[in-house]
C-alpha positions as CSV (number, residue, x, y, z in Angstrom):
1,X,29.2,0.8,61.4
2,X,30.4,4.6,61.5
3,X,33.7,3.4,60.2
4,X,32.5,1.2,57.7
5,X,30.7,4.2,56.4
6,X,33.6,6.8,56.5
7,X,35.6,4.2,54.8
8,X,32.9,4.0,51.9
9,X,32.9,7.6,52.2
10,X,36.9,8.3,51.5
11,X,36.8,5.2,49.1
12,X,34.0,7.3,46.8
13,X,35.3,10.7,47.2
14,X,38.6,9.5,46.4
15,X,37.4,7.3,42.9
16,X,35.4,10.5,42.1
17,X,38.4,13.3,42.4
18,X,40.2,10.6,40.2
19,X,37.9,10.2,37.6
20,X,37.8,12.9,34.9
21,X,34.5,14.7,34.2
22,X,32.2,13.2,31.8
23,X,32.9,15.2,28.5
24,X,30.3,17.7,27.1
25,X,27.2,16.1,25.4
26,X,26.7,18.9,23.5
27,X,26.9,22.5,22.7
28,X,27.1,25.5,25.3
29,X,25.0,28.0,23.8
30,X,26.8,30.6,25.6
31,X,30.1,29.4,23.8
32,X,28.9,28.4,20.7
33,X,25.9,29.6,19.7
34,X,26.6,29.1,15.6
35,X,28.1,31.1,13.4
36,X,27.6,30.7,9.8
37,X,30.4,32.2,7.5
38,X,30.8,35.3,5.2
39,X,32.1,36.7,2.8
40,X,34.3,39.1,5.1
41,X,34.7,35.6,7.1
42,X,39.1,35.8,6.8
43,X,38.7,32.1,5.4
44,X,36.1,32.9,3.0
45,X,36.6,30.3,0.2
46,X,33.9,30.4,-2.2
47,X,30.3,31.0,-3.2
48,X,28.3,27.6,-3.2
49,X,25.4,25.6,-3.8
50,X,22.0,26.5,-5.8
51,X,21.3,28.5,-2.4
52,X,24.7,30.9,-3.1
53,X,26.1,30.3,0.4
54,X,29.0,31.6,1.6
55,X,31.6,29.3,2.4
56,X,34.6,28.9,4.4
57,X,38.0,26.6,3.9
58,X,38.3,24.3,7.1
59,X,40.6,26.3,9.0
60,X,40.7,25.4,13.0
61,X,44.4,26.3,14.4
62,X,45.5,26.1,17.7
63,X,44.2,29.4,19.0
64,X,40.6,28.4,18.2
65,X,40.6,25.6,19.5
66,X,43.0,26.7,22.7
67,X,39.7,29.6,23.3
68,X,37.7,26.2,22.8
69,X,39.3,23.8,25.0
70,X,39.1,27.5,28.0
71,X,35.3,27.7,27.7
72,X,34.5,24.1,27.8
73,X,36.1,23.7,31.4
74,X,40.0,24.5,30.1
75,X,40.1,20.9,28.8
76,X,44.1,20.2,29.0
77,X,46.3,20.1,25.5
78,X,47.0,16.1,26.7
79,X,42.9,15.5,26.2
80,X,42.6,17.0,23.0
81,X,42.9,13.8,21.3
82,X,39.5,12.6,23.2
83,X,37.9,15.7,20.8
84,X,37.0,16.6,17.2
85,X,37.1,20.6,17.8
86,X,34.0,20.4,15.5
87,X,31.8,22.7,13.9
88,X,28.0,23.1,15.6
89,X,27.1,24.3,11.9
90,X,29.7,22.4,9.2
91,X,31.6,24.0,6.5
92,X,30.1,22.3,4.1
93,X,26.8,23.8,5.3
94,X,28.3,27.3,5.4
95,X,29.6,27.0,8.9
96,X,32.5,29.6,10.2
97,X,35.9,28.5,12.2
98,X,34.9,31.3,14.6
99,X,35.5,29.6,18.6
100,X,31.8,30.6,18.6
101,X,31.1,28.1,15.9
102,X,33.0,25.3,17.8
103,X,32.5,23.2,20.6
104,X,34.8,20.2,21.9
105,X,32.6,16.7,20.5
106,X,33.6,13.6,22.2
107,X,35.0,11.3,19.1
108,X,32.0,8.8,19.3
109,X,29.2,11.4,18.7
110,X,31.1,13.2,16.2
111,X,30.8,10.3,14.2
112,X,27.4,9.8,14.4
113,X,26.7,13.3,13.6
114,X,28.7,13.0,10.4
115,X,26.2,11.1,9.3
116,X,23.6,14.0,9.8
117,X,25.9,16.5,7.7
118,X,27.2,14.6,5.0
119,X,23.3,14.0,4.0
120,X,22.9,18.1,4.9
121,X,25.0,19.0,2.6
122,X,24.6,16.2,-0.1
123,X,20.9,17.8,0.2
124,X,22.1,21.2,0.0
125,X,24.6,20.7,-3.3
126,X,21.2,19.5,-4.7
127,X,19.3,22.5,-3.7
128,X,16.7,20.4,-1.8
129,X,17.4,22.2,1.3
130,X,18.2,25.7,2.2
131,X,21.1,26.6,4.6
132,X,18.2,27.8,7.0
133,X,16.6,24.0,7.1
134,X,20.3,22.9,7.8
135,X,20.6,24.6,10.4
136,X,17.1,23.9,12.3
137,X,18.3,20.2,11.2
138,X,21.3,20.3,13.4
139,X,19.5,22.1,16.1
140,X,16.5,19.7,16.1
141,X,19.6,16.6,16.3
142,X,20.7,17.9,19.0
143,X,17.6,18.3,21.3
144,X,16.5,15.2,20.1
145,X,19.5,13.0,21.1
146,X,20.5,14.5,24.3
């Protein structure tokens, strides 16, 4: 019986050293609290919107998302593919490229919370809702899903 249980033992230790970490769920607040962007933002684009937001071009090179891929656990170049290196709060919402803005989304939720920010900022362009509503909107997603 004693070996049957080491055996189990070695057998699960060694399928869970093998097995990569489940990927982050969500946001680290600590890493990526949200940042929105600004006119001194260096990828400042444009004022937008009835609201007069401040908004950045998409801009995410490999040193953002290098100090990305370090906070979330140093996730390895070879993974990156298994990301979107998205924004908490999107562009088109007013959202920044800063690393503090970005978080490492496993490809399956980032799709379903494209649908939550292309009717964000559809709402936005319309002036039905204020960049401050986006924002709570996102927040409220996330606590709400996970």
């Amino acid at each position: 019986m004693k070996k049957l249980f080491t055996l189990a033992l070695v057998f699960y230790c060694s399928i869970s050293y093998a097995v990569p970490l489940m990927p982050v769920s969500q946001p680290v607040v600590k890493f990526t609290p949200g940042v929105l962007c600004s006119q001194s933002d260096r990828d400042f684009s444009e004022i937008v919107y009835p609201e007069k937001i401040s908004r950045c071009q998409r801009n995410i090179g490999d040193e953002e998302k290098t100090a990305v891929a370090a906070n979330y656990g140093n996730i390895p170049r070879s993974e990156w593919n298994n990301y979107e290196f998205d924004h908490l709060f999107p562009v088109c919402a007013g959202g920044s490229n800063s690393p503090e803005n970005l978080w490492p989304q496993p490809l399956t939720e980032a799709k379903k919370k494209d649908i939550l920010e292309v009717d964000i900022c559809l709402a936005m362009k319309a002036g039905t809702l204020k960049q401050s509503e986006a924002v709570k909107k996102i927040q409220d997603w996330f606590s709400q899903t996970h």
